[in-house]
C-alpha positions as a Markdown table, in Angstrom:
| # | Residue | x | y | z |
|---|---|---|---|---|
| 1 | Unk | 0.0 | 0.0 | 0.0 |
| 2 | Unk | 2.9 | 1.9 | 0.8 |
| 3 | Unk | 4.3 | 1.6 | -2.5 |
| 4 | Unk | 1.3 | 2.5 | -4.1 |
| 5 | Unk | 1.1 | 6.0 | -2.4 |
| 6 | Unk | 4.4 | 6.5 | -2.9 |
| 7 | Unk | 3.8 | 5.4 | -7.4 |
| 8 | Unk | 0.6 | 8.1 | -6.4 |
| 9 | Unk | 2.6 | 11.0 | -5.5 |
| 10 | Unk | 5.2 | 10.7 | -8.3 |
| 11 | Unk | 2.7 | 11.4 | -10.9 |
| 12 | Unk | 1.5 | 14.6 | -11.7 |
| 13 | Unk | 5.0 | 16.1 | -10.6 |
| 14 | Unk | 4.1 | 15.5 | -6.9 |
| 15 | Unk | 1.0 | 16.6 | -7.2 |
| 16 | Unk | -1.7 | 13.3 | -7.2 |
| 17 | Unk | -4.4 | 15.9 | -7.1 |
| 18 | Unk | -3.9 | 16.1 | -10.6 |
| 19 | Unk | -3.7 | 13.0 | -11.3 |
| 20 | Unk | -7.0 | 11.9 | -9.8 |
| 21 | Unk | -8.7 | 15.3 | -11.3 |
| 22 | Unk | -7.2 | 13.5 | -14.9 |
| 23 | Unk | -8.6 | 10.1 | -13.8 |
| 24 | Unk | -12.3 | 11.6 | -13.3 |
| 25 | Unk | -12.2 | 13.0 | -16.2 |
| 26 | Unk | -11.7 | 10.0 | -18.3 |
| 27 | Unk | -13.7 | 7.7 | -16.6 |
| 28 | Unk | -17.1 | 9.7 | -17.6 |
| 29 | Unk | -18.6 | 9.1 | -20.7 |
| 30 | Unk | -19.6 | 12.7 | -21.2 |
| 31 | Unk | -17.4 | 14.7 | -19.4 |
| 32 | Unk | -18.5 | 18.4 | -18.3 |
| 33 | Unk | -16.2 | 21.4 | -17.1 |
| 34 | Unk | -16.8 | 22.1 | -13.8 |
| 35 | Unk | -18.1 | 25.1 | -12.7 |
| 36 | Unk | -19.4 | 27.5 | -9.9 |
| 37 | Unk | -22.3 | 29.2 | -12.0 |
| 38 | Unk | -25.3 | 27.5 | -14.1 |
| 39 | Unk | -24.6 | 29.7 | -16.8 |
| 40 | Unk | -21.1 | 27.7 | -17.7 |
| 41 | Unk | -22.9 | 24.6 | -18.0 |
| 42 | Unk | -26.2 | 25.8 | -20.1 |
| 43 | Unk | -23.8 | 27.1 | -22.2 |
| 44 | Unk | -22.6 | 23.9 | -23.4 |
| 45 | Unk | -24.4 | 22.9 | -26.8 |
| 46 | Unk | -24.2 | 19.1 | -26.1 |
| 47 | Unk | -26.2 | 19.1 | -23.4 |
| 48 | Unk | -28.3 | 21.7 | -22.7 |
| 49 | Unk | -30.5 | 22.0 | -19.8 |
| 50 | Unk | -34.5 | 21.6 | -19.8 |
| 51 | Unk | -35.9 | 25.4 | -20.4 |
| 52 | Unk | -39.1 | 26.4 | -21.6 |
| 53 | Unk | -37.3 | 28.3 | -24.2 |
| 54 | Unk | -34.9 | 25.1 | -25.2 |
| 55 | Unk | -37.4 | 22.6 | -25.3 |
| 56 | Unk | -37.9 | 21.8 | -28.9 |
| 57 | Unk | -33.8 | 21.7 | -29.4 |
| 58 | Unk | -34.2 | 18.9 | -26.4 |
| 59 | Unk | -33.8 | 15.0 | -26.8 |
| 60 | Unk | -36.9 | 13.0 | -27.3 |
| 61 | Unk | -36.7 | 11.3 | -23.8 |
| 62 | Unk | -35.9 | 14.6 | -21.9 |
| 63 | Unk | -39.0 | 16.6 | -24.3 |
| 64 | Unk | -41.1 | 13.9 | -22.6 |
| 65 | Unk | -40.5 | 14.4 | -18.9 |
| 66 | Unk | -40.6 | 18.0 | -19.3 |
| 67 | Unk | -43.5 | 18.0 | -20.4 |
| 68 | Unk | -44.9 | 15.7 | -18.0 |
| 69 | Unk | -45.3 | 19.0 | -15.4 |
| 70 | Unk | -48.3 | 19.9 | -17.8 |
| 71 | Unk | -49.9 | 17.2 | -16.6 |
| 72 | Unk | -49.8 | 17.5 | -12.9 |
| 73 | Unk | -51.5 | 19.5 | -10.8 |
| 74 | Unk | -52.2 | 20.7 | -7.5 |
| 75 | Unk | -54.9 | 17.9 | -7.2 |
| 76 | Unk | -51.8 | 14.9 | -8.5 |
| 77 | Unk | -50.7 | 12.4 | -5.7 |
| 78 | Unk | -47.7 | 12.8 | -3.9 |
| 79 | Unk | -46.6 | 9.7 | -5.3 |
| 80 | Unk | -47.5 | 11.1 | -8.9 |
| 81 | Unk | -45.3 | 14.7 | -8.4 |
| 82 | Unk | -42.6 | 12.5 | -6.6 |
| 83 | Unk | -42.2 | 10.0 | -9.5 |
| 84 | Unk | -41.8 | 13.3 | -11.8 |
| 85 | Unk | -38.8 | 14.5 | -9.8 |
| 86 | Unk | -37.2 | 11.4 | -9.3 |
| 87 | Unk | -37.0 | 11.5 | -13.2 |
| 88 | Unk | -35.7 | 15.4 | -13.4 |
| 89 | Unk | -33.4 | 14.7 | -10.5 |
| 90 | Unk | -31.9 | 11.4 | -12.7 |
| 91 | Unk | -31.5 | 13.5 | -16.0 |
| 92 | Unk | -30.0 | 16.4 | -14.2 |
| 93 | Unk | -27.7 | 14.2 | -11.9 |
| 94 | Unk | -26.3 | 12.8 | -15.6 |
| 95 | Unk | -26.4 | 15.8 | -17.0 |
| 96 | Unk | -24.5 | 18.1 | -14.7 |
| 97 | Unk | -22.6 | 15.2 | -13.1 |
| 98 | Unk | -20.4 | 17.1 | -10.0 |
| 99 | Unk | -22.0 | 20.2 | -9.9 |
| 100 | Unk | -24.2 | 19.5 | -7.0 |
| 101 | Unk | -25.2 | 23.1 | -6.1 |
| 102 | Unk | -26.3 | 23.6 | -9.8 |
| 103 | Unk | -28.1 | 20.3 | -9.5 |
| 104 | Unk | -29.8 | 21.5 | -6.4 |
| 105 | Unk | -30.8 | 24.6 | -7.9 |
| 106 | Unk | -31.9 | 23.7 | -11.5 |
| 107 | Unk | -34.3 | 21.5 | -9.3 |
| 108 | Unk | -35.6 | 24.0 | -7.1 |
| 109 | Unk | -36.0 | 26.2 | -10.3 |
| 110 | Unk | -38.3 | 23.5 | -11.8 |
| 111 | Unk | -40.4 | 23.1 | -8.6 |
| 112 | Unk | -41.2 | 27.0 | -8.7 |
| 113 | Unk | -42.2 | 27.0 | -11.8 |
| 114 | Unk | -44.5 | 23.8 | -11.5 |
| 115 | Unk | -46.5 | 25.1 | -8.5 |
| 116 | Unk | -46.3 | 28.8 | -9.7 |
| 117 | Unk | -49.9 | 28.6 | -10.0 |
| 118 | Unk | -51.1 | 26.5 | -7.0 |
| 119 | Unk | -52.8 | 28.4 | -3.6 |
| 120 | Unk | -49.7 | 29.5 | -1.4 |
| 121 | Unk | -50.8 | 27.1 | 1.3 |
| 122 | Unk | -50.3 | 23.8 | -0.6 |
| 123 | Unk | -47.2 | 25.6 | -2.5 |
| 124 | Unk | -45.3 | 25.7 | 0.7 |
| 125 | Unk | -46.4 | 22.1 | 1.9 |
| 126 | Unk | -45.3 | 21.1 | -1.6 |
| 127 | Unk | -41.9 | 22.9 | -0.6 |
| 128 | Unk | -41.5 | 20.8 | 2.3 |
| 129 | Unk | -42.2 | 17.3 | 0.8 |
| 130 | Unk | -39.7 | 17.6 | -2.6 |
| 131 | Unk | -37.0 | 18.8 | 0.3 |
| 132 | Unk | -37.2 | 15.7 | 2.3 |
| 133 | Unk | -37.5 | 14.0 | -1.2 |
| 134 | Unk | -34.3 | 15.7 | -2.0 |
| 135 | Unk | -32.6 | 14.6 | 0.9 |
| 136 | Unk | -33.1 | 11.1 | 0.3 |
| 137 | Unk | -31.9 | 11.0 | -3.1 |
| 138 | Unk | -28.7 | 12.7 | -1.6 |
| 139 | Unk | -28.2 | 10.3 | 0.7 |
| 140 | Unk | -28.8 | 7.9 | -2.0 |
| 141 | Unk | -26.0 | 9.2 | -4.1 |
| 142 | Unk | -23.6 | 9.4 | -1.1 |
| 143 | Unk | -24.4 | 5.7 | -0.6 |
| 144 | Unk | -23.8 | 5.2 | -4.1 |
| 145 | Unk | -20.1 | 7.3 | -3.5 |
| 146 | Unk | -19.1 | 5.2 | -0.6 |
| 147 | Unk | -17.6 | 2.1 | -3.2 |
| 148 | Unk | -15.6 | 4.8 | -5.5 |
| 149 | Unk | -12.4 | 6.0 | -5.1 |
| 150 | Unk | -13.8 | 9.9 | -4.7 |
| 151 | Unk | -15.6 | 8.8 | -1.5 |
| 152 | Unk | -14.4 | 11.8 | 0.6 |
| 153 | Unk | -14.9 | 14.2 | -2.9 |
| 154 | Unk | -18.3 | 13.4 | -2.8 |
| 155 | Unk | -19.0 | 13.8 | 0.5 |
| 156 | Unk | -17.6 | 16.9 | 1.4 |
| 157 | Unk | -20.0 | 18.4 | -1.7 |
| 158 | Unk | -23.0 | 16.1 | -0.6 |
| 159 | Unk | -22.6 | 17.3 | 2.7 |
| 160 | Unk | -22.6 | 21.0 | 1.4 |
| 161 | Unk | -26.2 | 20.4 | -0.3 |
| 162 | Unk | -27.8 | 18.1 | 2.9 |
| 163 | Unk | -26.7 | 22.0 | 4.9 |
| 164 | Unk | -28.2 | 23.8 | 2.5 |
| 165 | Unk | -32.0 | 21.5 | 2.4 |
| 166 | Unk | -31.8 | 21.7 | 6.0 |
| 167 | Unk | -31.9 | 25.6 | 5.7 |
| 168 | Unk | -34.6 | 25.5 | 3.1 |
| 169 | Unk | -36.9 | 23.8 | 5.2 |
| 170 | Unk | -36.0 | 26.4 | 7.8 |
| 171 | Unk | -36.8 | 29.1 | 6.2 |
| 172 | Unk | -39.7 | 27.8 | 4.1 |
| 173 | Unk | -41.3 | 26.8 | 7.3 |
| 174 | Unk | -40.4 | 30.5 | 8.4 |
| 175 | Unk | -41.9 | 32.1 | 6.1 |
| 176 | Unk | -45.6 | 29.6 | 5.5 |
| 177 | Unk | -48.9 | 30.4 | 7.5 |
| 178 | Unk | -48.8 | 27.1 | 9.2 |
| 179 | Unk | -52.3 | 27.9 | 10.3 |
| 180 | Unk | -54.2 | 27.9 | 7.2 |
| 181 | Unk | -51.6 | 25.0 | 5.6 |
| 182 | Unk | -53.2 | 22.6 | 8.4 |
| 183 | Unk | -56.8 | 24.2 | 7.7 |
| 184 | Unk | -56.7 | 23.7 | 4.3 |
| 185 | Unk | -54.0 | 20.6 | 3.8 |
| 186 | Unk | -55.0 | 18.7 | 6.1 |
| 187 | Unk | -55.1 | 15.3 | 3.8 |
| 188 | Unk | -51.6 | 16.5 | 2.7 |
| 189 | Unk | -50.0 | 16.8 | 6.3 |
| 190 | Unk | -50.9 | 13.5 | 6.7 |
| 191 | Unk | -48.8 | 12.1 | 3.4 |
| 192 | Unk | -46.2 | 14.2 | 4.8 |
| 193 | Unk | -45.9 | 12.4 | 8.2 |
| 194 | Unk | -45.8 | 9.0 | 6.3 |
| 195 | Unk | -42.7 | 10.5 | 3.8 |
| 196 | Unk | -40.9 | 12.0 | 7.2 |
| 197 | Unk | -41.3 | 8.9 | 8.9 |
| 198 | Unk | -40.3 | 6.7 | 5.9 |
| 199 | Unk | -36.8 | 8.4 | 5.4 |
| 200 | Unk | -36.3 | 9.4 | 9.1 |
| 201 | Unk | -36.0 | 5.1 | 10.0 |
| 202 | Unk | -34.4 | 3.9 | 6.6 |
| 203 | Unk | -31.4 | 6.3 | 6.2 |
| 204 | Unk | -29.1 | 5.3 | 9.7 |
| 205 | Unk | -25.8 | 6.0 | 7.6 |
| 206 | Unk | -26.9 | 9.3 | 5.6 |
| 207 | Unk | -25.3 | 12.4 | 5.3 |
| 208 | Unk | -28.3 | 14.3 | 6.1 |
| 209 | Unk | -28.9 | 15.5 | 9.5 |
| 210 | Unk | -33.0 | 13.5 | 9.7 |
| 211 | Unk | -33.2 | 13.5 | 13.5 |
| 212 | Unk | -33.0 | 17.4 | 12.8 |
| 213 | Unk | -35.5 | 18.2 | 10.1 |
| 214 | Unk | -37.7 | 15.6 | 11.6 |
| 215 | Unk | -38.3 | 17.4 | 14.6 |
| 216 | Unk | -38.1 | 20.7 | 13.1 |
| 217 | Unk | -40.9 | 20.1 | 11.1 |
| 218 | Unk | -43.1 | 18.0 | 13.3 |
| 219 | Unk | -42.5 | 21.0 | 16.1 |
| 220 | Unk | -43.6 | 24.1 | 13.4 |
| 221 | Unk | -46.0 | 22.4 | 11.3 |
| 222 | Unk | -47.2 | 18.6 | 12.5 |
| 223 | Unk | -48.1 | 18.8 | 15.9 |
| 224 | Unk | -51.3 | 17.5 | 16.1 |
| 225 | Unk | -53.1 | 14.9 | 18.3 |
| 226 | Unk | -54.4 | 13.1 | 16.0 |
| 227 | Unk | -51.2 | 13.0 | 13.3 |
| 228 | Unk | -49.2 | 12.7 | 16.4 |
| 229 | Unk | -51.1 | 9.4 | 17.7 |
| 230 | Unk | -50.9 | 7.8 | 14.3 |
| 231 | Unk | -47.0 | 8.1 | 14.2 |
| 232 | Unk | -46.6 | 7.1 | 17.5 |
| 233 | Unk | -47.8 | 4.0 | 16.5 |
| 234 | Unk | -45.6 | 3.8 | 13.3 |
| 235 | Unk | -42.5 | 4.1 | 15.3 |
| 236 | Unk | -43.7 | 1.6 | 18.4 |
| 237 | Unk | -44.6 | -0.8 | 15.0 |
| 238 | Unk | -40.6 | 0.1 | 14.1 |
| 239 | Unk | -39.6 | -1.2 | 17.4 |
| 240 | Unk | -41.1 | -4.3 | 17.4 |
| 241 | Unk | -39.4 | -5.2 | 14.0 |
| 242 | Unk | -37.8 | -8.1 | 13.5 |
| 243 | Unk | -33.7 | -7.0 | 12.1 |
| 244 | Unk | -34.1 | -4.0 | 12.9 |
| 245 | Unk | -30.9 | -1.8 | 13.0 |
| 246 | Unk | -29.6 | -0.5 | 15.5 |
| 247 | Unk | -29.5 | 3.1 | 14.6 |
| 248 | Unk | -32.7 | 2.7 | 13.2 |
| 249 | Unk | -34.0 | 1.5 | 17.0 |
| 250 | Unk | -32.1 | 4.7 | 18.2 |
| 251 | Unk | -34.1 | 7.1 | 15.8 |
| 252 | Unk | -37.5 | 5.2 | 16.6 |
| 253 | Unk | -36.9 | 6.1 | 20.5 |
| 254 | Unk | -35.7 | 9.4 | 19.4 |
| 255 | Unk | -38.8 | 9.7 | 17.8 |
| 256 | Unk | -41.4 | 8.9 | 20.2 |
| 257 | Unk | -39.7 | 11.0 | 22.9 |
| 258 | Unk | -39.7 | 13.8 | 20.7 |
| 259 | Unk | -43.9 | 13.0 | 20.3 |
């Protein structure tokens, strides 16, 4: 092993930074620049990103899923909307590759658009639900990271997006009239409990801080008897699992002290 650092630190002139930054760059199939600003990458002519002003110059498959936003609404199931991002967030993860904070972004972009229309009340719940969507599919990517030699690369710019969700949420929740989004989502807050509850007990090695947004949003926006009953018994149903992690156990306790 020794060796092999030592063959590592010969290349490049010394410098195996380089060497490694060379490596990455061969091993995708489409390699893009990286860059700090959206602008660098849209102006690539290979692979543009989904605009309403681009669309027609789009690939078929990428026209398609676009397009799909027509189709949902304000009245579409959480699974429905959730299924249309997980489709955006896989074209824009091959797309702009390393550029996680444009990734982020380009997806929040898409999101206002979609609900630019919708009553501000289900908008912000909306908010809420595609951030903890978000947050799984980064800890998916980081689990994906953990068997590649950029392990640590990935996680120190995973880790900078999971900081940044955690402040959305903040400040969406901030900013929302809890009142009138429990008056008038009440059906929703109760999808949103199940999503919560779903990633809080299967991520125990994630790089997003779930202990934290689950309380945060439970205290400002789910505290209610009857939501609170119901996932009381989801996490006692947790504990009583058969193989149940560890960690997961922890979080479940965590949980139900918290209620």
């Amino acid at each position: 092993m020794a060796a092999g650092l030592l063959q590592l630190y010969r290349l490049q002139g010394g410098r195996p930074e380089l060497f490694l930054k060379e490596f990455l760059q061969n091993e995708m199939s489409q390699p893009v620049k990286l860059s700090n600003s959206l602008r660098s990458i849209e102006q690539q002519p290979k692979n543009p990103l989904p605009t309403p002003k681009s669309i027609k110059q789009q690939p078929e498959k990428a026209r398609q899923q676009e397009s799909a936003a027509t189709k949902l609404t304000e009245t579409s199931t959480i699974e429905q909307w959730h299924d249309y991002f997980g489709q955006m967030f896989e074209m824009y993860e091959s797309r702009l590759r390393e550029n996680f904070g444009a990734h982020f972004s380009e997806l929040q972009q898409l999101a206002e658009r979609c609900t630019a229309t919708w009553p501000k009340a289900l908008t912000d719940l909306y908010k809420i639900q595609l951030l903890i969507d978000l947050s799984s599919r980064i800890d998916e990517m980081y689990r994906r990271s953990q068997s590649s030699l950029y392990a640590y690369y990935y996680f120190n710019r995973l880790y900078d997006i999971a900081e940044k969700i955690t402040e959305r949420v903040v400040t969406v929740l901030s900013k929302a009239d809890r009142q009138t989004i429990r008056t008038e989502c009440a059906d929703r807050l109760e999808e949103t409990t199940k999503i919560l509850h779903d990633y809080l007990c299967s991520n125990p090695q994630a790089v997003m801080n779930w202990l934290f947004s689950y309380r945060y949003i439970w205290w400002n926006l789910l505290h209610t008897p009857s939501l609170c009953d119901k996932e009381k018994v989801r996490l006692q149903r947790r504990l009583k699992g058969l193989g149940v992690p560890a960690k997961q156990l922890d979080l479940a306790r965590l949980g139900i002290i918290h209620l």
